[in-house]
KOLKOL-289764 format. One record per atom (N, C-alpha, C): residue number from 1; x, y, z; residue in one letter. Coordinates in steps of 0.001 Angstrom, whole numbers, plus 500000, padded with zeros to 6 digits. Layout:
REC_pos_xx_yy_zz_code
REC_NUM_X_Y_Z_A;
...
This chain:
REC_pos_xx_yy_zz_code
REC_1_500845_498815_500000_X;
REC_1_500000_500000_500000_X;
REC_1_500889_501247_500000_X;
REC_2_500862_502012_498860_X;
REC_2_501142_503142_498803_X;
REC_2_501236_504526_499910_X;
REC_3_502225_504993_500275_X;
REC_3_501973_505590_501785_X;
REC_3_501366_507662_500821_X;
REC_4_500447_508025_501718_X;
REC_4_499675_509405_501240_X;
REC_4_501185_510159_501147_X;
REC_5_502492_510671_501470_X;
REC_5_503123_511195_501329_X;
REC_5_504738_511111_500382_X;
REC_6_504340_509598_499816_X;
REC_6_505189_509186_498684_X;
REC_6_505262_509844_497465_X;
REC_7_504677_510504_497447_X;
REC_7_504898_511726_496408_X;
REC_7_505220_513064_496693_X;
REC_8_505636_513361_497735_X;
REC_8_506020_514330_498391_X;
REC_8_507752_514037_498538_X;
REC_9_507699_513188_499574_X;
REC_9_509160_512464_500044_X;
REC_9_509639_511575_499226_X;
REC_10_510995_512046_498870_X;
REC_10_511812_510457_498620_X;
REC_10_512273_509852_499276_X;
REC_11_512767_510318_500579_X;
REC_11_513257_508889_501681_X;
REC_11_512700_509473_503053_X;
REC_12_512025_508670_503746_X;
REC_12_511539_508610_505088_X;
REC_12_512301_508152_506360_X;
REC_13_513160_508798_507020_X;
REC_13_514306_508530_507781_X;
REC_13_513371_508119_509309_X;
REC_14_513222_506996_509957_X;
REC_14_512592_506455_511145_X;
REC_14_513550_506198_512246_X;
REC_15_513419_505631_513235_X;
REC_15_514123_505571_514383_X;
REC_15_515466_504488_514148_X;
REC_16_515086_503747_512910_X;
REC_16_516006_502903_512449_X;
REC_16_517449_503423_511375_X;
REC_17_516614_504604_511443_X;
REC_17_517847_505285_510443_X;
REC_17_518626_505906_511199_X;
REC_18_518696_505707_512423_X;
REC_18_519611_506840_513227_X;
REC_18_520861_506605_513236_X;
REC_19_521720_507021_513188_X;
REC_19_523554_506467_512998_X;
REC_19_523862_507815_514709_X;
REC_20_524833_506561_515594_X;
REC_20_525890_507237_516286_X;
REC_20_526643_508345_516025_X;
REC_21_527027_509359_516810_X;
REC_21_527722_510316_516738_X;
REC_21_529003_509878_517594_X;
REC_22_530108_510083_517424_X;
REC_22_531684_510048_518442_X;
REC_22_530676_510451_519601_X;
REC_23_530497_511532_520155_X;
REC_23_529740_511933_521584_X;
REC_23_528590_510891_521839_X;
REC_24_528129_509990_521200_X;
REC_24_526980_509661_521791_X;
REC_24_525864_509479_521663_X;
REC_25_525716_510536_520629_X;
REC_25_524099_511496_519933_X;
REC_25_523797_510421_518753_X;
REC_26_522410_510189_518863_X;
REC_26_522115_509406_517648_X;
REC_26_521439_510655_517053_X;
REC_27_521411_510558_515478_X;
REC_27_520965_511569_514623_X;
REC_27_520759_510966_513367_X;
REC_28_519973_511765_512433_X;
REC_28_519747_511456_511019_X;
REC_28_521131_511843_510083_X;
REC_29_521821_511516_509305_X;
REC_29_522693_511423_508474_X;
REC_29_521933_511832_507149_X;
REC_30_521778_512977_506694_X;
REC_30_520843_513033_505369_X;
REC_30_521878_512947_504077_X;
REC_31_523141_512934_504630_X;
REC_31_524309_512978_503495_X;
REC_31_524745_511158_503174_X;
REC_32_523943_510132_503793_X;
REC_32_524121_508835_503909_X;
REC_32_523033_508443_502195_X;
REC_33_522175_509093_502294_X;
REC_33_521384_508666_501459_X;
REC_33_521285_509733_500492_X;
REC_34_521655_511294_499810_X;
REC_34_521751_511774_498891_X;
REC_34_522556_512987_499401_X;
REC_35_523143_513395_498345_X;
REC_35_524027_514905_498685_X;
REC_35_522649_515948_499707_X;
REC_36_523699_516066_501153_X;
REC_36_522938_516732_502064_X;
REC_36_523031_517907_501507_X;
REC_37_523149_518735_500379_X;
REC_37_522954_520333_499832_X;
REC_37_521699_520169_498722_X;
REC_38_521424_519232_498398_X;
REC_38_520065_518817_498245_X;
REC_38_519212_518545_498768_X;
REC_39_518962_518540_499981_X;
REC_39_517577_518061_500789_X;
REC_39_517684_518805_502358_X;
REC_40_516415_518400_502538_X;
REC_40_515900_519170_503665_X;
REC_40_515459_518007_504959_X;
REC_41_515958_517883_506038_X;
REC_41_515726_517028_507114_X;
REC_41_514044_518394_507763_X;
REC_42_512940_516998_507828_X;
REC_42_512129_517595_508854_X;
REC_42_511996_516887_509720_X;
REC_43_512193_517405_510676_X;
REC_43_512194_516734_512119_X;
REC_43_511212_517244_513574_X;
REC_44_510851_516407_514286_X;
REC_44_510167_517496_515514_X;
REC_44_511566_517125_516780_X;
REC_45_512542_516641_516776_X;
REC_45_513627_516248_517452_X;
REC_45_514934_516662_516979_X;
REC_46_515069_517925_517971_X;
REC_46_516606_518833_517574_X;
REC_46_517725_518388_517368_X;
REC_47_517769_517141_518354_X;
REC_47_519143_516305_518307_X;
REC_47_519150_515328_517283_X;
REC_48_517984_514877_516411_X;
REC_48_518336_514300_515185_X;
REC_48_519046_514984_514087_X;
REC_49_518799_516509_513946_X;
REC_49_519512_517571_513474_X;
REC_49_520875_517363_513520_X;
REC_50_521433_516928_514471_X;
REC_50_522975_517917_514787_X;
REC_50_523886_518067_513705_X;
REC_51_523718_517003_512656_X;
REC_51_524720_517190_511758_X;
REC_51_524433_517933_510772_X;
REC_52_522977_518152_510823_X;
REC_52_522649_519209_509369_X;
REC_52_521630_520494_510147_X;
REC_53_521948_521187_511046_X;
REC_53_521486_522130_510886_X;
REC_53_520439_523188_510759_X;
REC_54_521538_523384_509115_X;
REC_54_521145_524303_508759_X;
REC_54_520509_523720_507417_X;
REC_55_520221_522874_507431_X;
REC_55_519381_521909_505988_X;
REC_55_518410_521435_507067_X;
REC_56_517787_521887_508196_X;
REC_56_516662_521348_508959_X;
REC_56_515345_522103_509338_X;
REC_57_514212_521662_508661_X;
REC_57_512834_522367_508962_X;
REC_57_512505_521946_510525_X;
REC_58_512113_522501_511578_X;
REC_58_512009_521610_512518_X;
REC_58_510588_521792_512516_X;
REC_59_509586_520837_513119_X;
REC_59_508280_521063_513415_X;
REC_59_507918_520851_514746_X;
REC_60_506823_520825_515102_X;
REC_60_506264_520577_516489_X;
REC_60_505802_519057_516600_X;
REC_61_506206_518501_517305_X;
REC_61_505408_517051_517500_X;
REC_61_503526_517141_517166_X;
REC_62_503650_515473_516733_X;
REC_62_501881_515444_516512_X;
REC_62_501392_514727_517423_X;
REC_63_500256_515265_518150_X;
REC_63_499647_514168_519263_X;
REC_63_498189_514027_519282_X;
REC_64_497916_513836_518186_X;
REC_64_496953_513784_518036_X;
REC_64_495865_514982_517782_X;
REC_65_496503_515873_517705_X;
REC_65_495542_517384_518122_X;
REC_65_494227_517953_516865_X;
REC_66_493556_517598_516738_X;
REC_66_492571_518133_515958_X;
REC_66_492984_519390_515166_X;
REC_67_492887_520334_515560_X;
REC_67_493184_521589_515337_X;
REC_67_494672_521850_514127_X;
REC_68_495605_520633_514203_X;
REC_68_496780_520752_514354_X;
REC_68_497129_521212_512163_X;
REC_69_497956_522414_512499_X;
REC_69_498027_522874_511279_X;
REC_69_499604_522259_510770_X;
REC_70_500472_521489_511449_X;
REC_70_501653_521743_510723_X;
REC_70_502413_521032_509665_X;
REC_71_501413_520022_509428_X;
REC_71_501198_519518_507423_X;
REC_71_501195_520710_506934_X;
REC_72_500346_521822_506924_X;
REC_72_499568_522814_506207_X;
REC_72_501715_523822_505899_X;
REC_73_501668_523974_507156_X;
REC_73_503118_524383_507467_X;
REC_73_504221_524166_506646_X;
REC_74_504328_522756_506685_X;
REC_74_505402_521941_506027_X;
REC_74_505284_522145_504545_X;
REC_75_504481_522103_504129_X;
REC_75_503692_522287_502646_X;
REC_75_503412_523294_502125_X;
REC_76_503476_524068_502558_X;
REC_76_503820_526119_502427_X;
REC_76_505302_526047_502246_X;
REC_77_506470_525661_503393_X;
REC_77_507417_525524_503024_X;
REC_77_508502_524872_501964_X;
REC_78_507966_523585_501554_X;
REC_78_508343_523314_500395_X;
REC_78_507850_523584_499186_X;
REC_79_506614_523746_499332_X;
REC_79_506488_524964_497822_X;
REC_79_506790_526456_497525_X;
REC_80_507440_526529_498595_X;
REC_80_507780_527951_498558_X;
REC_80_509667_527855_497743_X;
REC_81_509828_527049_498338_X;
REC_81_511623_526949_497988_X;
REC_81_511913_526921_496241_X;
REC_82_512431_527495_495838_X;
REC_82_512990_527005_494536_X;
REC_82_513453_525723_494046_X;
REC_83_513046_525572_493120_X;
REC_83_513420_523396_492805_X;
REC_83_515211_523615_492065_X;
């Protein structure tokens, strides 16, 4: 089954994608799977960041919230960027 955001994303980085840091820190590696000056890490977890930054949208966690706009967010932001 086709996931609703496979046409949006090309790779979906999960708790399994996390690689060690020397200190300790597990984090996303976005330069493991395509040149990190091409892509954008979104994350709601700062310390998955550490190695990219400044290539990182961060969002707010989802908990369920009705109300909750920050799809709407995320999706303003990447159509806004130049391809």
């Amino acid at each position: 089954m086709q996931n609703t955001f496979d046409f949006i994303f090309d790779t979906r980085l999960y708790q399994h994608n996390l690689v060690s840091t020397d200190d300790g820190a597990y984090v996303k590696d976005i330069g493991k799977y395509f040149p990190a000056h091409d892509a954008v890490l979104i994350d709601d977890n700062p310390m998955h960041a550490k190695l990219h930054p400044t290539r990182t949208y961060m969002i707010t966690p989802f908990y369920g919230n009705e109300s909750d706009v920050e799809l709407k967010r995320v999706a303003s932001f990447l159509t806004s960027k130049p391809q």
